[in-house]
C-alpha positions as CSV (number, residue, x, y, z in Angstrom):
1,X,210.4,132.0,73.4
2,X,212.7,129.7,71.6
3,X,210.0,126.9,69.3
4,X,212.9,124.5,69.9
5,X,212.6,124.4,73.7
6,X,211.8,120.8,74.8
7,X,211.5,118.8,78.1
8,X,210.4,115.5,79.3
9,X,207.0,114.3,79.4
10,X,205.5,113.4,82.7
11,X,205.7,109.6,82.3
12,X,209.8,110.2,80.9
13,X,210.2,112.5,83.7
14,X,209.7,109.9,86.4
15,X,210.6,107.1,84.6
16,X,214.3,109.3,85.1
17,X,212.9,109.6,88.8
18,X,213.3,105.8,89.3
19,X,216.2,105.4,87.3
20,X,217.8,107.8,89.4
21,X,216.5,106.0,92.5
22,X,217.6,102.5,91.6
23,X,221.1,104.2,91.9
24,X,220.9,103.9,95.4
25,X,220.3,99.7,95.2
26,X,222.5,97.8,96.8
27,X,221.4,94.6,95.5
28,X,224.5,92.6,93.3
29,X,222.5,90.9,91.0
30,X,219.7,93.1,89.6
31,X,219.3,97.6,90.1
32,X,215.7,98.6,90.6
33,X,214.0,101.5,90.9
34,X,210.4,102.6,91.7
35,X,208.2,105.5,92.1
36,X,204.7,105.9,92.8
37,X,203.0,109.5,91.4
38,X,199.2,110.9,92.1
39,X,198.1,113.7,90.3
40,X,201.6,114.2,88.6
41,X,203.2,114.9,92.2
42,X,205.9,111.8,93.6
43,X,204.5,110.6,96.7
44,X,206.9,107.6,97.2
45,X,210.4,106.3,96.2
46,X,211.9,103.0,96.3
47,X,214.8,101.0,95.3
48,X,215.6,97.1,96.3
49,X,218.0,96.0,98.5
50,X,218.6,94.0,102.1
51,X,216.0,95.7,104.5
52,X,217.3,98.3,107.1
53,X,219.8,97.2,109.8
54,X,220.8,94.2,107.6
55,X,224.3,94.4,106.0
56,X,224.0,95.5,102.4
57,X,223.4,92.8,99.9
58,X,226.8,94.2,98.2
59,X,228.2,93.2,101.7
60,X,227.4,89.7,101.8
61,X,224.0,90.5,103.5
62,X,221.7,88.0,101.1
63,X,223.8,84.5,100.9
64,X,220.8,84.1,97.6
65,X,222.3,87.3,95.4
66,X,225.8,85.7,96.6
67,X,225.0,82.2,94.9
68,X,223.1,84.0,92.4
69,X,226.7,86.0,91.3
70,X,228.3,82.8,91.4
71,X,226.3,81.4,88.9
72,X,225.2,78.9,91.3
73,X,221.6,79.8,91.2
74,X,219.5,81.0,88.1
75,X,217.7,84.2,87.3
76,X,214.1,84.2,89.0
77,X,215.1,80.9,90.8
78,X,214.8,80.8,94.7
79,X,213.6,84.3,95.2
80,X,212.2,83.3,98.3
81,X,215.5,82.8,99.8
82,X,216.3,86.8,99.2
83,X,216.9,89.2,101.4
84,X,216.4,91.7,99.4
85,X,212.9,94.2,99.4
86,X,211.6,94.9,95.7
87,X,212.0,98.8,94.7
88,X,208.2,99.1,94.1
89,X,207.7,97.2,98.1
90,X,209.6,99.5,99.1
91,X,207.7,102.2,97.4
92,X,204.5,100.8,99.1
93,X,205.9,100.3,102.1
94,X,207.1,104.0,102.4
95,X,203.7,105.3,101.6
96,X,202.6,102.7,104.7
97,X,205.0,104.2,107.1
98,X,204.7,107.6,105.8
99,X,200.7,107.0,106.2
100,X,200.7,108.6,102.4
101,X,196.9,107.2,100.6
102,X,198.5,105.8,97.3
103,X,196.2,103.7,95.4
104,X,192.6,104.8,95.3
105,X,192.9,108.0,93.3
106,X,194.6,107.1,90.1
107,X,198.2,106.9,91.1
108,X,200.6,105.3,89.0
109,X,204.3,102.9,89.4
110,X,206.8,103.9,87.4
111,X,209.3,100.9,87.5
112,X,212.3,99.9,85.6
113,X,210.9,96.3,85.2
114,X,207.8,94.8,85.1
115,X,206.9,93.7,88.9
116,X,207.6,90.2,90.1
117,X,204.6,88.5,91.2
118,X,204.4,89.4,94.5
119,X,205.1,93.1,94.1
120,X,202.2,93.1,91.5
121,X,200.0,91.4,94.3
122,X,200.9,94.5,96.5
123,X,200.5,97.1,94.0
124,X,196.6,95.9,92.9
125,X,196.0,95.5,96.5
126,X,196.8,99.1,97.0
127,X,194.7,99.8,93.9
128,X,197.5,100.8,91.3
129,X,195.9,100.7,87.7
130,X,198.7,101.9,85.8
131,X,202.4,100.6,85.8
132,X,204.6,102.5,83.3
133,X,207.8,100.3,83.0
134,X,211.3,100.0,80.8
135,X,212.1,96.1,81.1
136,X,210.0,93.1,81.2
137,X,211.1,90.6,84.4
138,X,210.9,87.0,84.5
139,X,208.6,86.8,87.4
140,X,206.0,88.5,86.2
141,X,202.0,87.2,86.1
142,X,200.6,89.4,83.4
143,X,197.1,86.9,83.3
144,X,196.6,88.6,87.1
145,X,197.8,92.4,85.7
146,X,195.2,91.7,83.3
147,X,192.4,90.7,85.0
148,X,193.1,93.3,87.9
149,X,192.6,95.6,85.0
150,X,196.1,97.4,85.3
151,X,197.0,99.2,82.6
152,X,201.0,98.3,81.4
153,X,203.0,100.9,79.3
154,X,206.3,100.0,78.6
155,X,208.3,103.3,78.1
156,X,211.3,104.0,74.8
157,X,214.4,103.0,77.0
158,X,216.5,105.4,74.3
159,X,214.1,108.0,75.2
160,X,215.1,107.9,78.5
161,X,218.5,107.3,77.6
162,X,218.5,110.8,75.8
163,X,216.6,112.7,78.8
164,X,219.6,111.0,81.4
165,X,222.5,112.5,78.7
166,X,221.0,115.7,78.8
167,X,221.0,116.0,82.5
168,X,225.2,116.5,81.9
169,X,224.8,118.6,78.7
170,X,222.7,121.5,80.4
């Protein structure tokens, strides 16, 4: 066996997971993706956009992510005006309807940014204690990830970078 063979460790493995699914976003402002992992096995996906049956936020579905484009509103400003579900909600939210256990056995929410507030909220209340990121966001109360006693790693972005090249070199 070759000594040069390499591959991605777990955490760049589904940080790639999440960038993959914030592909799928349909929000105009800001791609997200999340994924929630237990014992290194995905049990969750989720990317942000408009909620099912609403037109897509790329469609004019959220009037907020409109305004937002037209510079009309700032970045983190009026986010209770969007239509738009957070990737890692929707992460939660799958494991809800999919009646998937997430929290209380170590499981962890790989997410391309730090999570707003409220998403944060959701993701200690599930029992989360380790968010492995690649961005910071502007919304984010790190004095409540803190004293919830969540772990936050923020992942190499060129590591990832390399691992997302590769999938096209192979």
């Amino acid at each position: 066996m070759s000594k040069n063979f390499e591959r991605p460790s777990w955490d760049e493995y589904f940080m790639l997971q999440a960038e993959l699914a914030k592909l799928r976003s349909n929000c105009m402002t800001r791609q997200v993706g999340a994924v929630i992992v237990r014992n290194n096995r995905q049990i969750a996906t989720g990317y942000n956009g408009t909620p099912p049956g609403v037109k897509n936020c790329f469609e004019g579905g959220c009037k907020r992510c409109m305004l937002r484009m037209e510079g009309k509103i700032e970045s983190g400003a009026a986010l209770d005006r969007c239509l738009c579900n957070h990737a890692e909600a929707n992460a939660i939210m799958h494991c809800a309807i999919m009646g998937i256990e997430a929290g209380s056995k170590g499981a962890i929410l790989y997410t391309t940014f730090v999570p707003c507030l409220e998403c944060t909220k959701m993701a200690i209340t599930i029992g989360i204690k380790k968010i492995i990121c690649l961005d910071t966001y502007p919304e984010t109360d790190y004095d409540l990830i803190k004293e919830a006693g969540v772990e936050v790693v923020t992942l190499d972005k060129n590591a990832i970078k390399r691992w997302a090249g590769a999938l096209l070199d192979k």
